[in-house]
C-alpha positions as CSV (number, residue, x, y, z in Angstrom):
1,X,-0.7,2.1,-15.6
2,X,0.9,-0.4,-13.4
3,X,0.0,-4.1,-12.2
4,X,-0.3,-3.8,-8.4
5,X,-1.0,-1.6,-5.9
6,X,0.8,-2.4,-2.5
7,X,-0.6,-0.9,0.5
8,X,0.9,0.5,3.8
9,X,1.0,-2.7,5.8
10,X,3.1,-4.4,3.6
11,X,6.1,-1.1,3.9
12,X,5.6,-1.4,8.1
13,X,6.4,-5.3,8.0
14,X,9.7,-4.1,6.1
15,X,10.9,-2.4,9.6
16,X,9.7,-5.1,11.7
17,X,12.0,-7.5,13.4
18,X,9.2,-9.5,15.1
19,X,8.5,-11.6,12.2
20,X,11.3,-12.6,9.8
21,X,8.8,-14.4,7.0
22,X,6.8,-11.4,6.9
23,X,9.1,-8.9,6.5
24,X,11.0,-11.2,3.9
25,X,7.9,-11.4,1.6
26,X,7.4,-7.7,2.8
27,X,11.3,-6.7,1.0
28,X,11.0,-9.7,-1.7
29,X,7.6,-7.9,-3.1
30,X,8.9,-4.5,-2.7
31,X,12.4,-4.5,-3.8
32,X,10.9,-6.4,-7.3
33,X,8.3,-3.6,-7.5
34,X,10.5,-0.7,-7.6
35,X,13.2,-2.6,-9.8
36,X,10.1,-3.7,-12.2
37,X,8.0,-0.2,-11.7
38,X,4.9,-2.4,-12.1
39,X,3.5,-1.5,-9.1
40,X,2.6,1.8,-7.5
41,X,1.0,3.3,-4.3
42,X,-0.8,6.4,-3.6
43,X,0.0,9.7,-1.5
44,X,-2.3,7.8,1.5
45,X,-0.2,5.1,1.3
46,X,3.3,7.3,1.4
47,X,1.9,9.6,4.3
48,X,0.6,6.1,6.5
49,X,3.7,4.4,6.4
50,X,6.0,7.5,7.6
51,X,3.1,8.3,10.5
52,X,3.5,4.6,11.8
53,X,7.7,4.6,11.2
54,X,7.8,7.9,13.3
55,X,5.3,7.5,16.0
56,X,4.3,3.5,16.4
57,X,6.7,1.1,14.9
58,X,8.5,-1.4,17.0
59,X,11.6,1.1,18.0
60,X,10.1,4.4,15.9
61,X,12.6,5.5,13.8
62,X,14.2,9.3,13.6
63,X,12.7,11.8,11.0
64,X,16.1,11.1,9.4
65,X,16.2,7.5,8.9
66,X,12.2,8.3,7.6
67,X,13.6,10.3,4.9
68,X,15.8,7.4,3.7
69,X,13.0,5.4,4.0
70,X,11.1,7.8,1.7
71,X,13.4,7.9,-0.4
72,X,14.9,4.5,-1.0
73,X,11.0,2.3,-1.0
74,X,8.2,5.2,-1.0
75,X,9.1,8.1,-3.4
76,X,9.9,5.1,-6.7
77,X,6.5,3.5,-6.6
78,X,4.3,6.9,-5.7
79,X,2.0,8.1,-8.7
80,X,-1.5,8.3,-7.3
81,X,-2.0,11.5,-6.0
82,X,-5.2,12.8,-4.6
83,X,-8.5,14.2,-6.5
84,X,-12.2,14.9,-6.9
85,X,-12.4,11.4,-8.8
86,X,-10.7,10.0,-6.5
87,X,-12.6,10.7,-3.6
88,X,-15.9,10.2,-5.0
89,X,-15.1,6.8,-6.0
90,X,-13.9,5.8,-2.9
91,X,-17.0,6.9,-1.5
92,X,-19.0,4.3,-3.8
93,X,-16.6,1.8,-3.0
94,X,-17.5,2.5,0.7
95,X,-21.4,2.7,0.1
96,X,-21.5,-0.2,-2.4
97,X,-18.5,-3.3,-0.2
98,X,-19.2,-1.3,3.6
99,X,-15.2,-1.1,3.5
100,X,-13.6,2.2,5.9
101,X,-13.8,5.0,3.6
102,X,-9.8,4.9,4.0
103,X,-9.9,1.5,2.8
104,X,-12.4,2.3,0.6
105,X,-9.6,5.2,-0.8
106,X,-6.4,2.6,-0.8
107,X,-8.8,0.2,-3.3
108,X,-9.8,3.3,-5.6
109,X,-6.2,4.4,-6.0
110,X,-5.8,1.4,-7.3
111,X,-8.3,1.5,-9.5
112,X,-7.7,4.5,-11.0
113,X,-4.2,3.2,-11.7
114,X,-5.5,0.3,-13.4
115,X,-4.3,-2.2,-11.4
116,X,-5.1,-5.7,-11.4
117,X,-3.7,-6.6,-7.6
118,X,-4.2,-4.6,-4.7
119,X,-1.7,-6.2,-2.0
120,X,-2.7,-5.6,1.6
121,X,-2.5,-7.9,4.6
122,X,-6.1,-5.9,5.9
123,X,-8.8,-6.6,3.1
124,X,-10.4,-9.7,2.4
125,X,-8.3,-11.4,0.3
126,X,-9.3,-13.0,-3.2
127,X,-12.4,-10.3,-3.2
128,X,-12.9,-8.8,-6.8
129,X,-13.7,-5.3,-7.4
130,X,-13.9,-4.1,-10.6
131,X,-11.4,-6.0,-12.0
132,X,-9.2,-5.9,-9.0
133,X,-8.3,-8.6,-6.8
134,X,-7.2,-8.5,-3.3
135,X,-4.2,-10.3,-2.5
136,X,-2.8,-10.8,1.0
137,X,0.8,-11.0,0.2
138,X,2.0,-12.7,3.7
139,X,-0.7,-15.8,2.9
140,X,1.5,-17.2,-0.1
């Protein structure tokens, strides 16, 4: 069981050089996370941030550097992977809040790790769902 769950957007803003508060926040929240393991993110999560590092980041990296990427912030704070319940509770969370159903999938990752924090720069911040709270980590 871990504390937070820290969405995609917050690994991209480590790679970008466009915004040096953001992507200090970005490497202060995930550097703790992986030295505390209190936080976690979801196979969703892993395979988002390499698409955008390869293909749409400012400068996209090499499949190389990716790996390194993987390696050194990804791969320490994956658990969730994907299944049945998984799914089908991200499709309530869709029906029941009208979030995108991969929105919908990022907050029930996170509540099937029994988080308390779901970091993400693209919900609506402060909104509780089941015991989970939507924090926008750049708004701190």
């Amino acid at each position: 069981m871990s504390d937070s769950f820290i969405d995609s957007n917050v690994f991209i803003y480590l790679v970008d050089e466009t915004g040096d508060s953001r992507r200090q926040a970005a490497e202060t929240l995930i550097l703790d996370a992986i030295e505390t393991r209190d936080s976690c993110i979801s196979f969703q999560v892993v395979q988002e941030t390499l698409n955008v590092l390869i293909s749409r980041a400012p400068g996209p990296i090499t499949s190389e550097d990716a790996g390194l990427f993987f390696r050194r912030f990804l791969e320490p704070l994956w658990s969730v992977m994907p299944s049945a319940s998984l799914y089908l509770r991200a499709l309530s969370i869709q029906s029941r809040y009208r979030y995108r159903f991969y929105d919908s999938l990022i907050i029930a990752a996170a509540l099937e790790s029994g988080c308390r924090l779901l970091y993400s720069e693209d919900l609506q911040a402060g909104q509780r769902i089941e015991g989970l709270t939507i924090e926008n980590p750049f708004a701190m």
